[in-house]
KESE-656455 format. One record per atom (N, C-alpha, C): residue in one letter; atom name; x, y, z. Coordinates in nm, 4 decimals. Atoms other than C-alpha are relative to their C-alpha. Example, Ala and Ser with C-alpha at 12.3 -4.5 7.8 and 13.67 -1.06 7.14 Angstrom:
2
 rest atom       xx       yy       zz
    A    N   0.0890  -0.1190   0.0000
    A   CA   1.2300  -0.4500   0.7800
    A    C   0.0900   0.1200   0.0000
    S    N  -0.0820  -0.1190  -0.0060
    S   CA   1.3670  -0.1060   0.7140
    S    C  -0.0770   0.1090   0.0730
***
This chain:
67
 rest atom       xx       yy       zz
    X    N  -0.0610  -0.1168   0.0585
    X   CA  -3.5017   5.6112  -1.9780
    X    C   0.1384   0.0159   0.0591
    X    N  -0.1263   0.0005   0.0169
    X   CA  -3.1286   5.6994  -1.9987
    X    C   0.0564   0.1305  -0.0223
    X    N  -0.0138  -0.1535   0.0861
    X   CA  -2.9866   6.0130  -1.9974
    X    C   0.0953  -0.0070  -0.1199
    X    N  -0.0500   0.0493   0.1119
    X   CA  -2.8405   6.1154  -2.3056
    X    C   0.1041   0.1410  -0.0129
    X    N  -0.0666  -0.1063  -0.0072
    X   CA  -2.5797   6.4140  -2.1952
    X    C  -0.0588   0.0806  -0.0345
    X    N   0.0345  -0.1442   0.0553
    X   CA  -2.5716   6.7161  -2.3312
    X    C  -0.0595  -0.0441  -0.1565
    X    N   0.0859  -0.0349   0.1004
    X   CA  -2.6879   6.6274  -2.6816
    X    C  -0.1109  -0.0648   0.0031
    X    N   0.1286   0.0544   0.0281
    X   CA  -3.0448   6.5591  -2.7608
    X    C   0.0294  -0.1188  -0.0397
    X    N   0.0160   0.1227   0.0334
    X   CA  -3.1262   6.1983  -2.8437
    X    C  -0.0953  -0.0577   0.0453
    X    N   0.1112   0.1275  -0.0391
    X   CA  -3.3908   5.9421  -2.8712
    X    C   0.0105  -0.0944  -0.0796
    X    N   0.0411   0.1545   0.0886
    X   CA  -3.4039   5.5604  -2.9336
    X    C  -0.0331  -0.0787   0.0844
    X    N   0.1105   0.0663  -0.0475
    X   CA  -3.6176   5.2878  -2.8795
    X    C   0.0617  -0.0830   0.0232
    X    N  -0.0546   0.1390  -0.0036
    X   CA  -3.5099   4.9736  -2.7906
    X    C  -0.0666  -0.1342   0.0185
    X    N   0.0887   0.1120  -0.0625
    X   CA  -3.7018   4.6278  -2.7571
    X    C   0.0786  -0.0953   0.0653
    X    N  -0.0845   0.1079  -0.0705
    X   CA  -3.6178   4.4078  -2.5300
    X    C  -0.0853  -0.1722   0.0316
    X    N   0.0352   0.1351   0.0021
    X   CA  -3.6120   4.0098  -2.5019
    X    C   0.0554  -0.0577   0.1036
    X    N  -0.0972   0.0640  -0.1267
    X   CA  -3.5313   3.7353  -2.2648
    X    C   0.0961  -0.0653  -0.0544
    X    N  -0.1237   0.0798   0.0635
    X   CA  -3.3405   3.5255  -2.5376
    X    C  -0.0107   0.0389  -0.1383
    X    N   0.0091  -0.0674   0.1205
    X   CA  -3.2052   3.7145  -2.8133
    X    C   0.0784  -0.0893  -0.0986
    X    N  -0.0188   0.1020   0.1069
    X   CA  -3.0902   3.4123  -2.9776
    X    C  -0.1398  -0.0334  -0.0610
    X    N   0.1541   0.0805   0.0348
    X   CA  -3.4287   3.2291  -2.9962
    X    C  -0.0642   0.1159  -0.0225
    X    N   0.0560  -0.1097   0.0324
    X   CA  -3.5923   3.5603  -3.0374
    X    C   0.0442   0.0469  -0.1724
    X    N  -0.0926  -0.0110   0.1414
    X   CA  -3.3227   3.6409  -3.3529
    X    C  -0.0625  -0.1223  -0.1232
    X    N   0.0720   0.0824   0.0916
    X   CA  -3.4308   3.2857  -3.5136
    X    C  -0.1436  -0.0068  -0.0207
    X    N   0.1941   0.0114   0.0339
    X   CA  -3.7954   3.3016  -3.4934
    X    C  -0.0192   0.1124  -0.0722
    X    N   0.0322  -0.1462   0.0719
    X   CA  -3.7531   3.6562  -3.6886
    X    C   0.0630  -0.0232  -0.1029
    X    N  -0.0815   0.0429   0.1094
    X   CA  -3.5394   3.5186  -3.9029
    X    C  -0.0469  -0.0585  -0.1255
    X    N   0.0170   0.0963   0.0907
    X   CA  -3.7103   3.2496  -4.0242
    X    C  -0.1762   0.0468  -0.0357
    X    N   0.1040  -0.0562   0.0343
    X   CA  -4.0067   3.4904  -4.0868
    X    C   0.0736   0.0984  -0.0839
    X    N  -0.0604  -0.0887   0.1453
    X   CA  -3.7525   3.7166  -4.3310
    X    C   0.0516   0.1316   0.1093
    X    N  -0.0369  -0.0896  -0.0311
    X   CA  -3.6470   3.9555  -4.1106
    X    C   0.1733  -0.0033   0.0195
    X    N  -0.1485  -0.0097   0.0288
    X   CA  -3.2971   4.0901  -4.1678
    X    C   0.0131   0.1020   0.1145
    X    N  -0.0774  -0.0191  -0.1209
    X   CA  -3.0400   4.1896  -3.8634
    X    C   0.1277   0.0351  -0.0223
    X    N  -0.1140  -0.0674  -0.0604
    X   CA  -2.7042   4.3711  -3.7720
    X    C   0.0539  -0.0862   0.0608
    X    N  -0.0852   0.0843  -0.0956
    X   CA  -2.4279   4.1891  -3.6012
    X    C  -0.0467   0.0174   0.1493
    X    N   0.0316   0.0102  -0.1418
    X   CA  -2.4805   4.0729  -3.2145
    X    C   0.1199   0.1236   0.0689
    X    N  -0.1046  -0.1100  -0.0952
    X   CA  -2.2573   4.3301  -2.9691
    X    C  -0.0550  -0.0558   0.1548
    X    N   0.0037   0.0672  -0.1195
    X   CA  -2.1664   4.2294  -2.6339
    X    C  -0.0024   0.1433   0.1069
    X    N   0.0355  -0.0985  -0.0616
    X   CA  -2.2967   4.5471  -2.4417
    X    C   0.0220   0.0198   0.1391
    X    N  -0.0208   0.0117  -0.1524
    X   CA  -2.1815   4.6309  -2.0504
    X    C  -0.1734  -0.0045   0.0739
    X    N   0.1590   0.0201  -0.0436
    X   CA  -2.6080   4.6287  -2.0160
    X    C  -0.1079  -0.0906  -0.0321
    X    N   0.1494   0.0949   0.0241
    X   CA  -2.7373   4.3732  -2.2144
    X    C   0.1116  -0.0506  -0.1853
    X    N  -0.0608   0.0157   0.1614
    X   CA  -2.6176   4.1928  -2.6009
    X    C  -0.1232   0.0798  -0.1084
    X    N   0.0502  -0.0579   0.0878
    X   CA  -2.7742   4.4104  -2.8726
    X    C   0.0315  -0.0623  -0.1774
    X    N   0.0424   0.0397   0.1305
    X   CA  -2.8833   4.3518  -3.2352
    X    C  -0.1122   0.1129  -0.0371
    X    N   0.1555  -0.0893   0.0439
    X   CA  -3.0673   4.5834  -3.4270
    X    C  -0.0394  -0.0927  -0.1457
    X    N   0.0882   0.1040   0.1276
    X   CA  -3.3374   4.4683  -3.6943
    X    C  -0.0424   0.1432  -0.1103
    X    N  -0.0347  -0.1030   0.1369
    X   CA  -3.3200   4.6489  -4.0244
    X    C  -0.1770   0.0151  -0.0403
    X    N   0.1431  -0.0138   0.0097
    X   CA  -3.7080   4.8075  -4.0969
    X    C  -0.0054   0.0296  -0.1455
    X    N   0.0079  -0.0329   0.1454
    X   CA  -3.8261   4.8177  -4.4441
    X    C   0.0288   0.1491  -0.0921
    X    N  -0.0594  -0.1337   0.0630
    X   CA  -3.7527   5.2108  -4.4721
    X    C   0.1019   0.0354   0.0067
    X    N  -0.1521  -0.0227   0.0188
    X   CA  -3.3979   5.1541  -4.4208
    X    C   0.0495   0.0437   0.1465
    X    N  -0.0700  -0.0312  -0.1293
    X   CA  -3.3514   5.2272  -4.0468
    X    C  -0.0131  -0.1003   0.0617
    X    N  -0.0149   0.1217  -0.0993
    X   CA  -3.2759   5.0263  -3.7545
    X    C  -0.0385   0.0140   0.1143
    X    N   0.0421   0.0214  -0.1092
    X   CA  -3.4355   4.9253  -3.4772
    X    C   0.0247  -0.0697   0.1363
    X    N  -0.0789   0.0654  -0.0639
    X   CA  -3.2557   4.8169  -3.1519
    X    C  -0.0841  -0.1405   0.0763
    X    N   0.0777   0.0701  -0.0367
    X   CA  -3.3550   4.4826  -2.9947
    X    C   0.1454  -0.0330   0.0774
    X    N  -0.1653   0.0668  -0.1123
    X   CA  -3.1441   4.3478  -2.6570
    X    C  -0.0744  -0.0921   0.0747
    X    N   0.0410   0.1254  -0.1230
    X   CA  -3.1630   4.0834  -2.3996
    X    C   0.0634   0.0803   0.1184
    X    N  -0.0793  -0.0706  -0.1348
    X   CA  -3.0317   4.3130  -2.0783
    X    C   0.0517  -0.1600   0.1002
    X    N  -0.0769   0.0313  -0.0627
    X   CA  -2.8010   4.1961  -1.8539
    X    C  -0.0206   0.1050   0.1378
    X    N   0.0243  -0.0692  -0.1640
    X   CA  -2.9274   4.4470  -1.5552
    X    C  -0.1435  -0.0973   0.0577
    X    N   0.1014  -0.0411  -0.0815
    X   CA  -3.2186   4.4482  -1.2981
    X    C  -0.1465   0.0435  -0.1225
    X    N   0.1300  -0.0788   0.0240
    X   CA  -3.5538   4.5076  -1.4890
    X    C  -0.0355   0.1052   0.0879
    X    N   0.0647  -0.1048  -0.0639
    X   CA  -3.7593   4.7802  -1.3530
    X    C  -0.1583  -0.0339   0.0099
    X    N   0.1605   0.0676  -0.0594
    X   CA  -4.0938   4.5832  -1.3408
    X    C   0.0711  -0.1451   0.0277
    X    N   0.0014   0.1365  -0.0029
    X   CA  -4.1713   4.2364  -1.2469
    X    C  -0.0283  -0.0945  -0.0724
***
């Protein structure tokens, strides 16, 4: 969790170890994607859900918080 200032906010995010190879194996099952972004925490991609919203998916670039 992240704070999110003063305004309310919530989003989900999934995370991968290789969001290339992660990106093609979703790909080549039909799933449609957003441009890559080079993030100061991690590269992001969101994946477009059949009701028209997006869902974030990253590879971080910090420290996990488990093992």
């Amino acid at each position: 969790m992240h704070p999110a200032g003063d305004a309310p906010a919530h989003e989900l995010y999934l995370l991968c170890d290789d969001l290339d190879a992660t990106v093609a194996e979703l790909t080549a099952r039909g799933v449609a994607f957003g441009p890559v972004s080079e993030q100061r925490w991690g590269r992001l991609i969101s994946i477009r859900l059949p009701g028209g919203s997006d869902l974030g998916l990253y590879q971080p670039s910090h420290p996990l918080a488990h093992g």
